[in-house]
N, C-alpha and C positions, 0 to 999 in steps of 0.2 A: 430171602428174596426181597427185592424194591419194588413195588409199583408204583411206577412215574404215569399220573392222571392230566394229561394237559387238559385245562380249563381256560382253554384264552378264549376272545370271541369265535373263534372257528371252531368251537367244540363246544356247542349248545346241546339244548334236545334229547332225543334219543341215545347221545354217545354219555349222556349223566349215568341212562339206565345201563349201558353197558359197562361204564366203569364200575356200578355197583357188581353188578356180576361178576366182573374181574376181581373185585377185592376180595368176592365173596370165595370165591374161586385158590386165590391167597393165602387167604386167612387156614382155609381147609386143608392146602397141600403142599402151606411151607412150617407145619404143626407148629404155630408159637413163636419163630422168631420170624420176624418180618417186616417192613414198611410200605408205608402208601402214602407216600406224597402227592399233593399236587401241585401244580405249576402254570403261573400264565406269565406275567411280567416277575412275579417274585416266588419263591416256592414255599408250601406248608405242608406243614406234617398233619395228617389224618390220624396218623399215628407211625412214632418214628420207632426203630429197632429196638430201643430199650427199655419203649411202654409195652405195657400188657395187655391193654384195651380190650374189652371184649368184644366179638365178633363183631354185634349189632352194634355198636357204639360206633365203630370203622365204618359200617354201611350206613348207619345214619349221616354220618359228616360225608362220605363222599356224594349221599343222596342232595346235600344238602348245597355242593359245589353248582356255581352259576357260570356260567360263561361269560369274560369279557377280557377286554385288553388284549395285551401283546404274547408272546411266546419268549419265552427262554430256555428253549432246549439247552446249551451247552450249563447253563446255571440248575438247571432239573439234574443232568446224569451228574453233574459233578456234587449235587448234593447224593445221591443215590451212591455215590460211591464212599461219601461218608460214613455216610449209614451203613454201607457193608461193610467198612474199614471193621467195626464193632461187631461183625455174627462171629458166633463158632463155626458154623458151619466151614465144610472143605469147597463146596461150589456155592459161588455167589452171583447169583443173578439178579438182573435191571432187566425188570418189563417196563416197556416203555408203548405207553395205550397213548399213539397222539398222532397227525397227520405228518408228525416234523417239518412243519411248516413254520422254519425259526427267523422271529421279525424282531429279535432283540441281537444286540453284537454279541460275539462269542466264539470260541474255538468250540464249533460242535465236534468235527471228526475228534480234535487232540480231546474232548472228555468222554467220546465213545470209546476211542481207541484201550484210554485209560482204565478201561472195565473188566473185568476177570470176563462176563459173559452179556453179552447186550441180546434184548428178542424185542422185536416188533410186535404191534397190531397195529394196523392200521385201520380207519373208517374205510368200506367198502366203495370203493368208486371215486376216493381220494387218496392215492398212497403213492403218488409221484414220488416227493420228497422222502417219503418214508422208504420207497426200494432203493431210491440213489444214497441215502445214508445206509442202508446195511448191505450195500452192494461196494461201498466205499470202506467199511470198515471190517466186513465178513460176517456183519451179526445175520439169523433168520430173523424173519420176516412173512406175518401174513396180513391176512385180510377179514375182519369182520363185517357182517351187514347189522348187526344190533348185537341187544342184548342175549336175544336165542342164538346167536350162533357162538358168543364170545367163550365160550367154554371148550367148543372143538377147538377154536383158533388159536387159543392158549395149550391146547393138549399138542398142535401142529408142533408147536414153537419149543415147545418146554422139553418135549421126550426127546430125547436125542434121538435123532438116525443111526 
């Protein structure tokens, strides 16, 4: 699994505490291989597929993301698909925790598209951008209000139907 943290200015606050949840969340139920990048104008690894990082190390750096700048969604999945390029695994999924509210140039749908499996979260009572991009490319998609809820919203997205 990838999780893609946008951290641009539109993703302050309380969605810090939620991305810790999500990584945490991660970390637990993609046993050992996995990524958590984040992304605002340029993207970084928290820790990319083929470190080992231990659990609390992931959640201190993503604790430690600030919000500012721009958005580069299509520059996020298409790093997250790098990163996948390298799992063992048979299913490769990109959690993408962000409003997709992308203010940099980019083919977002062409590096959605490009994904074995894309899933949403979106901030609760901002996910315009976010249903029109998984409504555009066929990824799920939901909705958190913080950190207490980001655990079912991930379990929404993750389990298949």
């Amino acid at each position: 699994w990838c999780l893609l943290v946008d951290r641009s200015g539109s993703m302050h606050g309380e969605p810090v505490a939620t991305a810790a949840m999500a990584a945490a969340v991660v970390a637990a139920r993609a046993e050992g291989e996995y990524a958590v990048l984040s992304f605002g104008r340029e993207v970084v690894a928290c820790t990319a597929m083929w470190e080992h990082r231990d659990a609390d190390e992931v959640l201190d750096r993503v604790l430690a993301l600030r919000g500012h700048g721009t958005t580069d969604v299509a520059g996020a999945l298409t790093a997250a698909r790098s990163q996948l390029a390298t799992a063992s695994a048979q299913r490769r999924v990109t959690i993408l925790l962000s409003d997709c509210r992308a203010t940099e140039p980019g083919d977002v749908l062409g590096s959605a598209r490009a994904l074995d499996e894309l899933v949403i979260v979106a901030p609760e009572g901002d996910a315009v951008e976010a249903a029109e991009l998984a409504d555009a490319v066929g990824a799920r998609w939901t909705t958190a209000a913080g950190p207490s809820t980001v655990v079912h919203a991930l379990a929404r997205v993750l389990d298949r139907a």
